[in-house]
C-alpha positions in Angstrom: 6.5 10.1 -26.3 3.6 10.1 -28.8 1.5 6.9 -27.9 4.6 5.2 -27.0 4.3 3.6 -23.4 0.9 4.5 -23.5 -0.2 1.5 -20.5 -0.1 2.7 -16.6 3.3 3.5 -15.5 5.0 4.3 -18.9 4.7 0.8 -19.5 3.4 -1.4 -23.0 -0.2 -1.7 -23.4 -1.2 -5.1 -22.6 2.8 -5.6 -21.1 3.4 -6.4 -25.0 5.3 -4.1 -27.1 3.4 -5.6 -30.4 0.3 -3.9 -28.5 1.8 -0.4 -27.6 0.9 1.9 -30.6 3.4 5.0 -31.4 1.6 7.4 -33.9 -1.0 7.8 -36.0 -0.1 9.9 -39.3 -3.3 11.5 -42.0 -2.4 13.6 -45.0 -3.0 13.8 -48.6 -1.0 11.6 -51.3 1.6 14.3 -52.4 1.4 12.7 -55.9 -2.6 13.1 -55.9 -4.7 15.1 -53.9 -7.5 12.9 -54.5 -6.3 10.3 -52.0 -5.2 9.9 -48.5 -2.1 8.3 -46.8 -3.4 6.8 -43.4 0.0 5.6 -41.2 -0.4 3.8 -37.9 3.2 2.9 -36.3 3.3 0.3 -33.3 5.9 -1.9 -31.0 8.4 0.8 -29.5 11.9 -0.2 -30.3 10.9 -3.2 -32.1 10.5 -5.9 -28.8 8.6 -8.9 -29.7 8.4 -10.5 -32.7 6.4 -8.8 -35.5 2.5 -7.9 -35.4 1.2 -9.8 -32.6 -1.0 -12.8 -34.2 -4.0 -12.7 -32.3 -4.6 -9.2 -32.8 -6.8 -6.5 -34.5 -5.1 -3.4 -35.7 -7.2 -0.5 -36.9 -7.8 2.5 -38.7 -11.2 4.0 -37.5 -12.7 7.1 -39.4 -15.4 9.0 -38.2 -17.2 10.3 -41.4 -20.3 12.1 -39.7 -18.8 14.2 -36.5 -20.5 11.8 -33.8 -17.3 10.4 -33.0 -17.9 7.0 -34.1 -16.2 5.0 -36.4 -18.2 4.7 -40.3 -15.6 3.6 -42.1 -12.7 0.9 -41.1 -9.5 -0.3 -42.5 -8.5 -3.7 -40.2 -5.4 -5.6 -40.0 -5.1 -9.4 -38.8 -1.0 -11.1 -39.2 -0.1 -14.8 -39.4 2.2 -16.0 -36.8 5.5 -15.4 -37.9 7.4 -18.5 -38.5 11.3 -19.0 -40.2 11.0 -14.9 -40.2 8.0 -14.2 -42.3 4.8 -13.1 -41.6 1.6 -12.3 -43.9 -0.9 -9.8 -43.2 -4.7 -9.4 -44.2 -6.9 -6.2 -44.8 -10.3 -5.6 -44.5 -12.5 -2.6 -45.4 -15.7 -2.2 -43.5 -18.9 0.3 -43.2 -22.1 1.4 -41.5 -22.6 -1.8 -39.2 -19.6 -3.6 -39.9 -17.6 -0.5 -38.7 -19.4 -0.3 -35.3 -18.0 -3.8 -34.2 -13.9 -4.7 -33.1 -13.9 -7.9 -35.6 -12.2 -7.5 -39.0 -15.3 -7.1 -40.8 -16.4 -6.3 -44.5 -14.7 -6.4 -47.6 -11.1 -8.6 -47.8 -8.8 -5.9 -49.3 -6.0 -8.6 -49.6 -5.3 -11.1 -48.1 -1.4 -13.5 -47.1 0.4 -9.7 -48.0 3.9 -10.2 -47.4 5.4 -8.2 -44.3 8.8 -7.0 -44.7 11.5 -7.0 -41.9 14.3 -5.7 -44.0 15.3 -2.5 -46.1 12.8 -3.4 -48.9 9.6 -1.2 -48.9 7.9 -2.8 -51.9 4.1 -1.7 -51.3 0.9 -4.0 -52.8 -2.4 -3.3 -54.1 -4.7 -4.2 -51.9 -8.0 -3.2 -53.6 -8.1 0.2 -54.6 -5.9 0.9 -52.2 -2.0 0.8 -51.5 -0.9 -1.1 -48.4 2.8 -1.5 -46.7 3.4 -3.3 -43.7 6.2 -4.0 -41.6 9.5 -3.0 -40.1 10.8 1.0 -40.4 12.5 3.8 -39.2 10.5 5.7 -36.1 9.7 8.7 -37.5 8.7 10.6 -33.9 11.5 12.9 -32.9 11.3 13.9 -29.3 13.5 14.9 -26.4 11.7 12.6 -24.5 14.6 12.6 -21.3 13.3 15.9 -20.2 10.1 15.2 -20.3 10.6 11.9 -18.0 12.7 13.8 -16.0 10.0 16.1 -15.4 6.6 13.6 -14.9 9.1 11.3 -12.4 9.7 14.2 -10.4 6.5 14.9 -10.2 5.9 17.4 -12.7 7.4 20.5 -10.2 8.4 23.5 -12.0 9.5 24.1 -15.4 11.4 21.4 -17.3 14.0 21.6 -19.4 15.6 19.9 -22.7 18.1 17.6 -22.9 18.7 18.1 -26.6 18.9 14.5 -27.2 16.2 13.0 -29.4 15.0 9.7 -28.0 13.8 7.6 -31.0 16.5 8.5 -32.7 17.7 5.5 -34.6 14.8 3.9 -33.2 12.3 1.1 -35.2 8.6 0.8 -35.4 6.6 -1.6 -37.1 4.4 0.5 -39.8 0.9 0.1 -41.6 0.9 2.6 -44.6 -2.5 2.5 -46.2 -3.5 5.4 -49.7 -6.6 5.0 -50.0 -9.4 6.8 -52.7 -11.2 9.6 -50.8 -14.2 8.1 -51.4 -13.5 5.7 -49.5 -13.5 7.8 -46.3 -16.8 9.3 -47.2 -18.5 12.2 -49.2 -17.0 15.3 -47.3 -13.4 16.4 -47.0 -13.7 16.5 -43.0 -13.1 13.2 -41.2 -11.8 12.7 -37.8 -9.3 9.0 -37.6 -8.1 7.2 -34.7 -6.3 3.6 -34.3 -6.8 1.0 -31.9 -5.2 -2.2 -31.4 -7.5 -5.0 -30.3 -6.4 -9.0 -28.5 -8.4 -11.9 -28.8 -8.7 -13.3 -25.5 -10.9 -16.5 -24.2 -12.5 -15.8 -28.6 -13.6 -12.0 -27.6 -11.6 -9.0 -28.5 -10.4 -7.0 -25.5 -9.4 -3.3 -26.6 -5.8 -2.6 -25.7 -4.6 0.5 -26.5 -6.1 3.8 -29.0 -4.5 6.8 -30.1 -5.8 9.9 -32.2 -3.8 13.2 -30.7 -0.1 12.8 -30.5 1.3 12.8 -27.3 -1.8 12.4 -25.4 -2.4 9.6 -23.3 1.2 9.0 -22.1 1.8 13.3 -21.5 -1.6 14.1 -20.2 -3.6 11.4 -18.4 -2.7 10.2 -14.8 -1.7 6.9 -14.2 -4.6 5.8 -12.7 -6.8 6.7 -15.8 -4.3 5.6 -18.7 -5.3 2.0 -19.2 -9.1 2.8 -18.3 -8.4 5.0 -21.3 -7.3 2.4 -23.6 -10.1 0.5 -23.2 -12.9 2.7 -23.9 -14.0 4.2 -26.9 -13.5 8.0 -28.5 -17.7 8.8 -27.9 -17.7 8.5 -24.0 -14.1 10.6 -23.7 -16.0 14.1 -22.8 -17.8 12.2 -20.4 -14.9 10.5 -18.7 -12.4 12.3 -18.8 -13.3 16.2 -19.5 -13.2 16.8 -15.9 -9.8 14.9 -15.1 -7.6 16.6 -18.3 -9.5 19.9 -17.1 -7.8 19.4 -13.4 -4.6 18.5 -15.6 -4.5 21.7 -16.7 -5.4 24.2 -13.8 -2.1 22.5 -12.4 -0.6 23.9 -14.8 -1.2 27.4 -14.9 -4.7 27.2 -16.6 -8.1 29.2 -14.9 -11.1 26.7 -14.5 -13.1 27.9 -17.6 -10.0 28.2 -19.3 -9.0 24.8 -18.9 -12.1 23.2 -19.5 -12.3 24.7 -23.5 -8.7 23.7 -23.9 -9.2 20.0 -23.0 -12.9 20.1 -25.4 -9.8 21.1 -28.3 -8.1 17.4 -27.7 -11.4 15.8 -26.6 -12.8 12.9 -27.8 -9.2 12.1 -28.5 -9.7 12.0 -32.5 -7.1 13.6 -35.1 -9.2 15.7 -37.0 -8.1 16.5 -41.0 -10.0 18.9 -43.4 -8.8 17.6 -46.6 -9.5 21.5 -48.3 -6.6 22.5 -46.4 -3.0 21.2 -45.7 -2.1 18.9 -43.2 -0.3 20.1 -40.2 -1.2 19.2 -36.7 -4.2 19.9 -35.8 -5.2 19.3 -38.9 -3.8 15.8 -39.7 -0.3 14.8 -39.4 2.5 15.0 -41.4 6.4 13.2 -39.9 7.9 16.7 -39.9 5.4 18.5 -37.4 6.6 19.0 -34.1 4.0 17.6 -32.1 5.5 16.8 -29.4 6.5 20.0 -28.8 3.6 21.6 -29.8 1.6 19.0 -26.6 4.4 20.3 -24.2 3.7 24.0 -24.8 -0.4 22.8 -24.4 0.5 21.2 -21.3 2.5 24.3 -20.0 0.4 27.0 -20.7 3.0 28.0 -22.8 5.8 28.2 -20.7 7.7 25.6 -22.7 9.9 26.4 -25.4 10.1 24.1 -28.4 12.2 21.2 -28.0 16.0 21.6 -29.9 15.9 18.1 -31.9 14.7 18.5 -35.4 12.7 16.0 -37.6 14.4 12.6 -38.8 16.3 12.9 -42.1 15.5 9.5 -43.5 11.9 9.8 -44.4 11.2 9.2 -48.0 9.4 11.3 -50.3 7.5 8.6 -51.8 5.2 5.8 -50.1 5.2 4.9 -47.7 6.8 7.2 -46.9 9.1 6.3 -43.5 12.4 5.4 -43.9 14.1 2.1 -43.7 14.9 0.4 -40.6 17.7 1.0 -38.4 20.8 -1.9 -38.1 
């Protein structure tokens, strides 16, 4: 998994599928360096019926290195009624970036969603925006993994060779945006969050920056603690639990303590002077999955045998249409 089953016990943030977020994806526009393609991906196999309503999804971009977020992108959906549903963006920063509510500027607002084939993206300010039902782009021989964590992680695992999300749906938020937008220097650090309005207050319900992070490399009893806190306090909480992760596995003490500061606070970090390839961003094709198993491993993992999903598109947004 990437962020998929992300809650306590491989199960949906929030027990609602329209909470669970899958992947986060940064890289430049191929047709112009001088923007950037932010993808956030959500509901695992497509349960539930589209973005959850009372909800908050979000694109947070740290613009500074402190690991909080100075520049937001925020995402609120009508109900969905006689299959349609509209969605409403909003572009906040400085103060307005620091709080959960869709704050700031109204990018658009009653966008169309689509639930079919059709990818026809909008302007939504300077920006492009897409949203709604597509392929999964993750490719992962998840069934080895599972089989490995449920019986409790002894040994080495091994591949099945069959790729999980293969024919799989997501429901996607494709946002190109200006690079000035994102701030004045080429290095910024995103994560995505889903928030639900609960009693009027926004209750965090699931994050994701690294792929293949919470689900592969937090213990049960920490994951939904995770999804509830915020990027800044992660080296506090949780560099000594991901540090024990990883003597389990092969790692010395110091040694696993500098590997957990590389995924720690749990932000994808891009450098927009160079290409993006995880670490550095995401891009569908990288093999992150296997690249987190190998982590995990100490490298005793090989790379998984499934290969990358031959539906993406080479144009926005990008990931292909859905699945019958």
């Amino acid at each position: 998994m990437s962020n998929h089953f992300s809650a306590a016990n491989l199960q949906h943030a929030g027990d609602d599928a329209r909470l669970d977020l899958t992947d986060l994806f940064v890289f430049a526009a191929p047709d112009n360096p001088d923007r950037t393609v932010l993808i956030m991906d959500s509901n695992p196999f497509t349960k539930g019926d589209g973005f959850h309503p009372d909800a908050v999804y979000r694109f947070n971009i740290d613009t500074d290195g402190d690991s909080l977020a100075d520049v937001v992108f925020s995402f609120t959906f009508s109900e969905l009624r006689d299959g349609r549903q509209t969605a409403t963006a909003y572009y906040a920063t400085g103060s307005e970036a620091q709080t959960r509510e869709p704050r700031g500027d109204v990018l658009i607002e009653a966008a169309g969603v689509s639930f079919d084939a059709t990818a026809t993206p909008v302007q939504a300010g300077p920006c492009r925006l897409f949203a709604g039902k597509r392929s999964d782009p993750f490719f992962a021989d998840a069934e080895g993994v599972l089989h490995w964590l449920v019986g409790g992680q002894a040994g080495d695992f091994e591949w099945t060779g069959s790729d999980t999300f293969a024919g799989a749906n997501i429901l996607s938020i494709a946002l190109e945006v200006p690079n000035d937008m994102l701030g004045g220097g080429p290095l910024i650090g995103a994560w995505i969050t889903i928030s639900l309005r609960r009693d009027g207050v926004l209750v965090p319900m699931d994050r994701g920056g690294n792929p293949s992070f919470n689900p592969i490399l937090n213990a049960d009893d920490i994951k939904d603690e995770f999804n509830s806190t915020d990027p800044v306090d992660d080296v506090k909480n949780y560099l000594h639990p991901l540090s024990e992760v990883l003597q389990r596995h092969g790692y010395a003490p110091d040694e696993a303590t500098a590997a957990a500061r590389t995924l720690l606070p749990d932000i994808l970090r891009y450098d927009r002077t160079g290409p993006a390839h995880y670490p550095n961003g995401r891009v569908m094709t990288d093999d992150a999955f296997s690249a987190r198993m190998i982590f995990m491993t100490h490298g005793r993992a090989n790379p998984q045998g499934v290969k990358p999903h031959d539906d993406l598109l080479a144009h926005f947004p990008y990931l292909g249409p859905p699945n019958t």
